[in-house]
N, CA, C and O atoms as CSV, one atom per row, in Angstrom:
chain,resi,resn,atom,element,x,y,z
A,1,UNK,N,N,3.373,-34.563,11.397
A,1,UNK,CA,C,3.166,-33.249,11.975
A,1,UNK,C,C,1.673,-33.031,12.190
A,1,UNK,O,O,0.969,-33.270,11.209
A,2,UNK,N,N,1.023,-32.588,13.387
A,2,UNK,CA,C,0.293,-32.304,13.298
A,2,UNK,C,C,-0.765,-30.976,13.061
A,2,UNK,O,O,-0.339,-29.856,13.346
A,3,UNK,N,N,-1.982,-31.113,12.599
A,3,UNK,CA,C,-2.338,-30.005,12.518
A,3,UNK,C,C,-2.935,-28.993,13.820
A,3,UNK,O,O,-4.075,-28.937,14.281
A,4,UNK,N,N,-1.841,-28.320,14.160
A,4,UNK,CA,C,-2.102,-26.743,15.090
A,4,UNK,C,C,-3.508,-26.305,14.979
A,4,UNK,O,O,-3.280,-25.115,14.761
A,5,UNK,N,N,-4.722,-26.392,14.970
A,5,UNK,CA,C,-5.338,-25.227,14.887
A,5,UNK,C,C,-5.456,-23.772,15.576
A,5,UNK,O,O,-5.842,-22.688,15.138
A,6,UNK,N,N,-5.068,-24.103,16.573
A,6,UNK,CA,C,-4.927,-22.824,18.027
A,6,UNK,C,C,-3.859,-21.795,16.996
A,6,UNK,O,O,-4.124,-20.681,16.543
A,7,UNK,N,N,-2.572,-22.619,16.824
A,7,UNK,CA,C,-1.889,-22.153,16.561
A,7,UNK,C,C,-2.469,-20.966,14.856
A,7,UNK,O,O,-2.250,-19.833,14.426
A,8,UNK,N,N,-3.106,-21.953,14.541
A,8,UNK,CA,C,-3.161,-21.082,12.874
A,8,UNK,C,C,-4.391,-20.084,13.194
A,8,UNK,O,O,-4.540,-19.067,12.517
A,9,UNK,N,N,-5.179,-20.382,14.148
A,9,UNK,CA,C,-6.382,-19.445,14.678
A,9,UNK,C,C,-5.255,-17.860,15.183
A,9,UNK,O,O,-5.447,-16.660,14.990
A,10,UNK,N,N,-4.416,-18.407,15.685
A,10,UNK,CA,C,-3.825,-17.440,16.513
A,10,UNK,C,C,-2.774,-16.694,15.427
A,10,UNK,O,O,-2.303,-15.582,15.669
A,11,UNK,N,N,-2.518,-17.319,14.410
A,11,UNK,CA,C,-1.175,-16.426,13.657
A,11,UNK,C,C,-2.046,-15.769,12.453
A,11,UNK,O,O,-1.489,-15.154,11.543
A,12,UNK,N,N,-3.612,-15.964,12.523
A,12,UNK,CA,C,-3.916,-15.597,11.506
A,12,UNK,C,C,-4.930,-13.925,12.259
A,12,UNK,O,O,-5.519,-13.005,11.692
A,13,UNK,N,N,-4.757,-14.150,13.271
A,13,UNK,CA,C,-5.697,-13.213,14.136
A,13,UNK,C,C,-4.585,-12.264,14.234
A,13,UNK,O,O,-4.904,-11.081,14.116
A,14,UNK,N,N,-3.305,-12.539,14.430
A,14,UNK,CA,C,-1.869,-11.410,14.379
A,14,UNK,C,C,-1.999,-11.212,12.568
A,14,UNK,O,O,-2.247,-10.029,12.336
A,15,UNK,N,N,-1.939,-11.708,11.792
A,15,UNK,CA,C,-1.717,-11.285,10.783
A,15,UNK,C,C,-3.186,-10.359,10.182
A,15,UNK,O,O,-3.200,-9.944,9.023
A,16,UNK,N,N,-3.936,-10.209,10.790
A,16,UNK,CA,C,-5.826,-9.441,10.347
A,16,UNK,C,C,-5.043,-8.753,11.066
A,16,UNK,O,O,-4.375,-8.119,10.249
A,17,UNK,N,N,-4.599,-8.396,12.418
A,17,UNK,CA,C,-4.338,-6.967,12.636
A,17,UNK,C,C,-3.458,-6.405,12.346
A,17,UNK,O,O,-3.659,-5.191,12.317
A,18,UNK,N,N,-2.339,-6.762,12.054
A,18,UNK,CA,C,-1.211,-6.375,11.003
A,18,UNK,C,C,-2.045,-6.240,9.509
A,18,UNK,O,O,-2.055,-5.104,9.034
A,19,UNK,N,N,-2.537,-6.997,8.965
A,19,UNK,CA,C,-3.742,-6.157,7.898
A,19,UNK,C,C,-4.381,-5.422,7.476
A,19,UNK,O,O,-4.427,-5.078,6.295
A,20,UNK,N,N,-5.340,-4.823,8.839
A,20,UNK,CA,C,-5.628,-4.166,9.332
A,20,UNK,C,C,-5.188,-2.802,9.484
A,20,UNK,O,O,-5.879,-1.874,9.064
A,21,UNK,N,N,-3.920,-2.596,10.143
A,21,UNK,CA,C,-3.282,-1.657,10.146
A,21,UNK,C,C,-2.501,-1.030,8.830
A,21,UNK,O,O,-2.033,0.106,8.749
A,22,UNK,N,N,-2.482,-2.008,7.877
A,22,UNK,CA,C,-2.382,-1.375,6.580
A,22,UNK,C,C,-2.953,-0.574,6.481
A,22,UNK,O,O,-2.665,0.617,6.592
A,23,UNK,N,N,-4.247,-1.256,6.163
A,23,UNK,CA,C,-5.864,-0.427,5.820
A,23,UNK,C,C,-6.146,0.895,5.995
A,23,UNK,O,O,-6.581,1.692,5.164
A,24,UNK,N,N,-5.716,1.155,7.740
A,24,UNK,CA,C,-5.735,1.777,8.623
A,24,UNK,C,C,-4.664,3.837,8.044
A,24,UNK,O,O,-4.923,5.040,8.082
A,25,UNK,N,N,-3.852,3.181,7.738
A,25,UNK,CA,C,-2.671,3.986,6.960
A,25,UNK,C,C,-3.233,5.250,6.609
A,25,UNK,O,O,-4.381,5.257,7.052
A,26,UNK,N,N,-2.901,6.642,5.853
A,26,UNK,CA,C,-2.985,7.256,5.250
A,26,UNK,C,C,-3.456,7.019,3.435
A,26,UNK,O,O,-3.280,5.997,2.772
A,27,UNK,N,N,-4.101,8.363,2.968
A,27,UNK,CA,C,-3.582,8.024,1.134
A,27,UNK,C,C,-2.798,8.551,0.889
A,27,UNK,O,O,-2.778,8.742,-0.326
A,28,UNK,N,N,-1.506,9.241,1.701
A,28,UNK,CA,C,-0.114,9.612,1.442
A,28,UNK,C,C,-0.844,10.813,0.458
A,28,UNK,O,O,-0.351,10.899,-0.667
A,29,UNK,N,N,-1.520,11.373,0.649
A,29,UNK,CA,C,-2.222,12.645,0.637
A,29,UNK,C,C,-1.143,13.730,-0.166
A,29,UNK,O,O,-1.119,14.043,-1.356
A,30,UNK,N,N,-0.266,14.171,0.967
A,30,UNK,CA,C,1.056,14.400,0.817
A,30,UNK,C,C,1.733,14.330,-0.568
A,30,UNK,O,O,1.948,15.328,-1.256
A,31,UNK,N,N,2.035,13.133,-0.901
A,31,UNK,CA,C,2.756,12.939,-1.907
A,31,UNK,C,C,2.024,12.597,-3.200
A,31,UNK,O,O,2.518,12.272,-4.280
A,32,UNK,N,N,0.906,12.722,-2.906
A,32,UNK,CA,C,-0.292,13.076,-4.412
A,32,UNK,C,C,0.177,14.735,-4.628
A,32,UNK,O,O,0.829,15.091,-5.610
A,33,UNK,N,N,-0.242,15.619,-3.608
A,33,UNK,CA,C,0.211,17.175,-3.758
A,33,UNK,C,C,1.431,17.333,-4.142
A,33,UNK,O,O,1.728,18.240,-4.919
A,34,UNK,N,N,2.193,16.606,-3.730
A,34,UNK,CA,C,3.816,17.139,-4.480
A,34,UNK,C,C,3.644,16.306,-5.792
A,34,UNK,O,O,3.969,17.040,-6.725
A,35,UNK,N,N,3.429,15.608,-6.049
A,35,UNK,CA,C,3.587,14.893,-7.820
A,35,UNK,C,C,2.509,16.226,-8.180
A,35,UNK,O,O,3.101,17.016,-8.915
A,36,UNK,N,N,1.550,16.536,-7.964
A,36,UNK,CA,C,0.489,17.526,-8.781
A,36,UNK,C,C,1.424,19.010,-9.053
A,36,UNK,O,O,1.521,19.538,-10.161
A,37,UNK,N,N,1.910,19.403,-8.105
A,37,UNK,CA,C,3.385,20.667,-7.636
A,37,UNK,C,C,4.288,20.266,-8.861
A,37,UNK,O,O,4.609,21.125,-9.681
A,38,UNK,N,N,4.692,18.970,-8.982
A,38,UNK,CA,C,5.603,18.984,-9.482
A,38,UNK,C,C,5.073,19.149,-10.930
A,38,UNK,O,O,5.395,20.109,-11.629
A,39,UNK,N,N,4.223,18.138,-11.349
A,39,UNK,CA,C,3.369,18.413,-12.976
A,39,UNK,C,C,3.263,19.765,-12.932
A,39,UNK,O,O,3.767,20.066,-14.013
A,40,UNK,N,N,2.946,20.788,-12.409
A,40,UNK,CA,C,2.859,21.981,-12.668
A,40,UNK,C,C,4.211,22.844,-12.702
A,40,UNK,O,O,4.283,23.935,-13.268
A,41,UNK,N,N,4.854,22.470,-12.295
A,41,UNK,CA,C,6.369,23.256,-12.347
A,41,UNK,C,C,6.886,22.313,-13.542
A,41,UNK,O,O,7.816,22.895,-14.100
A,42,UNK,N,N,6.645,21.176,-14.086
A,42,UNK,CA,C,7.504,20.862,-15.245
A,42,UNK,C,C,6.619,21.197,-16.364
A,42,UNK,O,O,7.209,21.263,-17.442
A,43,UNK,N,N,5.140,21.465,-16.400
A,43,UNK,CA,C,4.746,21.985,-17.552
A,43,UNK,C,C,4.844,23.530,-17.833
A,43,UNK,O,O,4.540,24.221,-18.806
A,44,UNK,N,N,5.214,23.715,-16.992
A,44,UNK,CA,C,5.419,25.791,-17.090
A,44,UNK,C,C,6.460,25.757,-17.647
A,44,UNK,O,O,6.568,26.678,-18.457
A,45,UNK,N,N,7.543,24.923,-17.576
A,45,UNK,CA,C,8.360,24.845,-18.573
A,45,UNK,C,C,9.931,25.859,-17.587
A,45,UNK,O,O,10.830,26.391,-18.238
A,46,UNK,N,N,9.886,25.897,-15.920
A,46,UNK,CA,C,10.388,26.770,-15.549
A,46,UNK,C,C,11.814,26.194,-15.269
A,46,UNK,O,O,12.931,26.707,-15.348
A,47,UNK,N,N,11.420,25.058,-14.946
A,47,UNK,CA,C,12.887,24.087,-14.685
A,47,UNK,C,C,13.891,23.953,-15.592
A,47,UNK,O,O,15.086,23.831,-15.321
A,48,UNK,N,N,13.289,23.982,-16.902
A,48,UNK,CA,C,14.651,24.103,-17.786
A,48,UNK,C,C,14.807,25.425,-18.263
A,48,UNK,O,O,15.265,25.733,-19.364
A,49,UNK,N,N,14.469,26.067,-17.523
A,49,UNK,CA,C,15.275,28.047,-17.333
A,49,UNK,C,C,16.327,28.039,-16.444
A,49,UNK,O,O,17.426,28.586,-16.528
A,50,UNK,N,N,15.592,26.978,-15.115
A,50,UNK,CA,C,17.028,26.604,-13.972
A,50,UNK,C,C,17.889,25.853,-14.443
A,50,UNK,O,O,18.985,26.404,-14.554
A,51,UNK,N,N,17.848,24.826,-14.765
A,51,UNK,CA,C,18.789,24.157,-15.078
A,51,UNK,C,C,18.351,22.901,-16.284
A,51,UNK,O,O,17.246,22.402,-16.067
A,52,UNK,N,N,19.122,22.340,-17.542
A,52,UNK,CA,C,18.472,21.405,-18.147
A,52,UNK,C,C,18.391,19.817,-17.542
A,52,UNK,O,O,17.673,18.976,-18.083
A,53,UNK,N,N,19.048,19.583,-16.602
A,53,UNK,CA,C,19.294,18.883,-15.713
A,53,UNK,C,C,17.742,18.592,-14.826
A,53,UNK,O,O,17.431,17.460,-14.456
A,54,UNK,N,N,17.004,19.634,-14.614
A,54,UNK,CA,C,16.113,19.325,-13.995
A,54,UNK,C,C,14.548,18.980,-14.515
A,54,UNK,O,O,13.603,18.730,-13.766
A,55,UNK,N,N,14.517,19.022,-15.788
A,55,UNK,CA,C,13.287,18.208,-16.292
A,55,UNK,C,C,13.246,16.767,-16.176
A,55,UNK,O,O,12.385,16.144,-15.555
A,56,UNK,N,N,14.200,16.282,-16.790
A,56,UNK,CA,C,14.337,14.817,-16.702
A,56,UNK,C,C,14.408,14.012,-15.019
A,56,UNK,O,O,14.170,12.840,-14.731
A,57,UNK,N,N,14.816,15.130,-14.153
A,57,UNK,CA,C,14.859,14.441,-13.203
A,57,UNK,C,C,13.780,14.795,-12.291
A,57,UNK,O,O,13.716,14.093,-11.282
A,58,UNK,N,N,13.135,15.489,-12.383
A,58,UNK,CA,C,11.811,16.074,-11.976
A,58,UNK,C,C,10.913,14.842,-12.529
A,58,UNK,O,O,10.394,14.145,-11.657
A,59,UNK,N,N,10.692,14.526,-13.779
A,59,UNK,CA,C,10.049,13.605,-14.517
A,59,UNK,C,C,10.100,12.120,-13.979
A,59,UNK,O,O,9.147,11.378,-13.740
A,60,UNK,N,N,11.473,11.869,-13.849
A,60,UNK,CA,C,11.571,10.511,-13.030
A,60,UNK,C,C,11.080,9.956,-11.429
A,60,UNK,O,O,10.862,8.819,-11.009
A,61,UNK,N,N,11.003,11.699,-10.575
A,61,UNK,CA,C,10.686,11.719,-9.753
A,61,UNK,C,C,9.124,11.405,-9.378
A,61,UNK,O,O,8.729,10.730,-8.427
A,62,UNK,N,N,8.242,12.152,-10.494
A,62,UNK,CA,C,7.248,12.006,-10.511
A,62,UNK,C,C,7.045,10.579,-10.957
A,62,UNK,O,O,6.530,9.806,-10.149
A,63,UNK,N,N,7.317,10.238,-11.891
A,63,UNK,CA,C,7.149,8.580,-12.260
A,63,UNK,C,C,7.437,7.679,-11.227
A,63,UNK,O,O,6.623,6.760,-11.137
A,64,UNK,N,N,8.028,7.675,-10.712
A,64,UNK,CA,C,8.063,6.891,-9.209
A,64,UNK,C,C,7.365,7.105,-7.883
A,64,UNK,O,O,7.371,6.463,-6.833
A,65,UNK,N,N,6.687,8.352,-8.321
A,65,UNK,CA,C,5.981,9.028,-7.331
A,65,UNK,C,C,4.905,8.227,-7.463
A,65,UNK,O,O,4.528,7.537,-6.516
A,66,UNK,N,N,4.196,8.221,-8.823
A,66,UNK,CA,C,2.832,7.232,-9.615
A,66,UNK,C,C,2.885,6.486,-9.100
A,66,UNK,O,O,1.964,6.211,-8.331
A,67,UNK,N,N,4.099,5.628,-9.217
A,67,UNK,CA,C,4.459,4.209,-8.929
A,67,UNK,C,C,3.955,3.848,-7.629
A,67,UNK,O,O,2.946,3.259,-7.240
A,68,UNK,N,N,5.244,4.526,-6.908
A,68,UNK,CA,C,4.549,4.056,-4.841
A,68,UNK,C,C,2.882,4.672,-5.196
A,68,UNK,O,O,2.105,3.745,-4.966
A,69,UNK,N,N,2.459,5.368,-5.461
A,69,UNK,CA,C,0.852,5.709,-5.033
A,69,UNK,C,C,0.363,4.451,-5.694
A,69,UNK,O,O,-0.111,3.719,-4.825
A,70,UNK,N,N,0.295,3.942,-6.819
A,70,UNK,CA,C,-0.353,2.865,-6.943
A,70,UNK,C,C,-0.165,1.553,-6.421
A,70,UNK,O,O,-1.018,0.680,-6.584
A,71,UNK,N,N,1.021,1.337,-5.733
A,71,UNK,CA,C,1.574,0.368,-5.580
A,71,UNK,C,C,0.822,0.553,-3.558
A,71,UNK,O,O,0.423,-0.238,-2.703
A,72,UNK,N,N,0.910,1.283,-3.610
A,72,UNK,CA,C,0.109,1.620,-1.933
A,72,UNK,C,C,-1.261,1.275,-2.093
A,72,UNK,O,O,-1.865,0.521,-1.330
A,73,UNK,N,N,-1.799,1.896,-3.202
A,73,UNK,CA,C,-3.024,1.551,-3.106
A,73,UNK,C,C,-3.625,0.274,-3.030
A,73,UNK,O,O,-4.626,-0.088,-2.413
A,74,UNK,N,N,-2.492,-0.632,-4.095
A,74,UNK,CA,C,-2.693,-2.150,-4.457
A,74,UNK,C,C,-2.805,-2.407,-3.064
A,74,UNK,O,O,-3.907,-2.836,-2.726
A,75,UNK,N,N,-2.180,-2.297,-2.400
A,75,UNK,CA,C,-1.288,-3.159,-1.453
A,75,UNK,C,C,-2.912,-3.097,-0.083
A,75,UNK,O,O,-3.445,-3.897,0.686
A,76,UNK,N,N,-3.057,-2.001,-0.383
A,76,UNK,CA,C,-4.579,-1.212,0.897
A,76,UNK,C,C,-5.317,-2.232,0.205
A,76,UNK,O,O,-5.706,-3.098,0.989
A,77,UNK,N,N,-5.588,-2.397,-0.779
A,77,UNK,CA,C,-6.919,-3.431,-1.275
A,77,UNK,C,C,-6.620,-4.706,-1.520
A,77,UNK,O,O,-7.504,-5.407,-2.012
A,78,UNK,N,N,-5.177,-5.342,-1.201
A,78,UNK,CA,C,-4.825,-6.764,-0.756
A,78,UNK,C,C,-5.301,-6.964,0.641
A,78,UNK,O,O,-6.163,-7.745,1.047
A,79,UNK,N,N,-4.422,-5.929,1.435
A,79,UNK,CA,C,-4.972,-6.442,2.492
A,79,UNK,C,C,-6.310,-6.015,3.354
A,79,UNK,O,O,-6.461,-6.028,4.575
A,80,UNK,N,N,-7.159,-5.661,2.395
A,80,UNK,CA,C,-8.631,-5.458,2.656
A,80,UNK,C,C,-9.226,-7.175,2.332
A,80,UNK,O,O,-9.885,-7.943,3.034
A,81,UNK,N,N,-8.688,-7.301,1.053
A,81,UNK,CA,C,-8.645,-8.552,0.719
A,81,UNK,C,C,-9.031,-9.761,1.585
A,81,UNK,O,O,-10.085,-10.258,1.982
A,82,UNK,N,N,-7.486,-10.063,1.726
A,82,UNK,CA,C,-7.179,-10.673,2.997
A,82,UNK,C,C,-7.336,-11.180,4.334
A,82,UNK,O,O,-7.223,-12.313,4.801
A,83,UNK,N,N,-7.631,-10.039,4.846
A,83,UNK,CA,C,-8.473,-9.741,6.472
A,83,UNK,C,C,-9.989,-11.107,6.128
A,83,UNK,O,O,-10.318,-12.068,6.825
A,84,UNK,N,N,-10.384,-10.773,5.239
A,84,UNK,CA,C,-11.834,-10.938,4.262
A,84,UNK,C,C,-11.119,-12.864,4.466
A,84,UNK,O,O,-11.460,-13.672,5.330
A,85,UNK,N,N,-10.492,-12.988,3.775
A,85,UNK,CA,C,-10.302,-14.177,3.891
A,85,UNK,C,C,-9.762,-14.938,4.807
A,85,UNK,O,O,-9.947,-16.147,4.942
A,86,UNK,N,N,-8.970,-14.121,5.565
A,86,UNK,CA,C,-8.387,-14.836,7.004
A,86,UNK,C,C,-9.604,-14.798,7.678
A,86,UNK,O,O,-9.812,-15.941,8.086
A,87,UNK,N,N,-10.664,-13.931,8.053
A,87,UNK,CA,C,-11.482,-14.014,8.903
A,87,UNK,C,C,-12.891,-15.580,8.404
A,87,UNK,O,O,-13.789,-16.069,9.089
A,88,UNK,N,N,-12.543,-15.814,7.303
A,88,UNK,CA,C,-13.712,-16.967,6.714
A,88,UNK,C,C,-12.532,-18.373,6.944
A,88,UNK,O,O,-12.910,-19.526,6.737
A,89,UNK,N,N,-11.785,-18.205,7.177
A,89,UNK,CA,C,-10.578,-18.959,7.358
A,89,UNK,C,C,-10.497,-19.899,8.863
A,89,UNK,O,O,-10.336,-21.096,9.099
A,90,UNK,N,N,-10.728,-18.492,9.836
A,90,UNK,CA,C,-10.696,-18.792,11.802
A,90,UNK,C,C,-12.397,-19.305,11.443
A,90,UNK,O,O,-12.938,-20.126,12.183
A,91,UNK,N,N,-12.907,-18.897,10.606
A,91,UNK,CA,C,-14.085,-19.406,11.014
A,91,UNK,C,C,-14.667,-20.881,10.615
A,91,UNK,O,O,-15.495,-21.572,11.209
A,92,UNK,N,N,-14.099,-21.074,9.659
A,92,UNK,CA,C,-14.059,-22.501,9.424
A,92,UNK,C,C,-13.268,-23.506,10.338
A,92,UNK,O,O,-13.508,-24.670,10.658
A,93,UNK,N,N,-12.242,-22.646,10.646
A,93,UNK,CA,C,-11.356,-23.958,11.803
A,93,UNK,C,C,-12.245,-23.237,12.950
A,93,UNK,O,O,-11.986,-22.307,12.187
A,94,UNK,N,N,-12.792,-22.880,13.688
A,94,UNK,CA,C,-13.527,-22.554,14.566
A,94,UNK,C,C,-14.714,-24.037,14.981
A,94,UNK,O,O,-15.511,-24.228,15.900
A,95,UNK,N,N,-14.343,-24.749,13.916
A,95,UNK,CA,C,-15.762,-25.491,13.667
A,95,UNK,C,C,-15.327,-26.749,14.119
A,95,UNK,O,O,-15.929,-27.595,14.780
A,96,UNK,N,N,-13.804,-26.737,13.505
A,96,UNK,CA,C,-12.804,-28.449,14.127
A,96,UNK,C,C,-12.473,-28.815,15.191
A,96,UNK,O,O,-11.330,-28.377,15.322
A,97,UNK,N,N,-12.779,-29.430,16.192
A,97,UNK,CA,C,-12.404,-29.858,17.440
A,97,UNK,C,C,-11.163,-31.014,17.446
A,97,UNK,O,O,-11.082,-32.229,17.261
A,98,UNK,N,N,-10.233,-29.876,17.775
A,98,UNK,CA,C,-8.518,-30.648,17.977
A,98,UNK,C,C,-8.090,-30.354,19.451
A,98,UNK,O,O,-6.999,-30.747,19.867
């Protein structure tokens, strides 16, 4: 098999802008304010006046809320990462004449 370079120049230049457009994304802004909404409605203690049903599930909500926000964030500074290394990548095969 041989080695493509065009080809890996070219799937790695689609994958920096698909990278890229991670980057590009929101900080889900949004759903930082509702986990903060929600910490404040489960420490007032009002939800289990509504129902006892709704602490625990308020709680889980938020815990998964943590979750995707950090897990977004990881993901924004992989493919900050990335880009970083695909671009030292085209530039080294930039150099091979195939």
């Amino acid at each position: 098999m041989a080695f493509d370079v065009k080809k890996i120049q070219s799937l790695s230049q689609e994958a920096i802008n698909e990278l890229q457009a991670i980057e590009k994304l929101g900080g889900l802004e949004h759903l930082k304010e509702l986990n903060a909404e929600l910490k404040k409605v489960s420490d007032s203690g009002e939800l289990g006046e509504i129902s006892p049903m709704l602490p625990p599930y308020v709680q889980s909500i938020r815990k998964n809320l943590g979750f995707l926000a950090g897990n977004y964030a990881s993901l924004q500074t992989h493919a900050k990462n990335r880009v970083g290394e695909l671009n030292q990548l085209s530039e080294q095969l930039s150099h091979i004449k195939r």
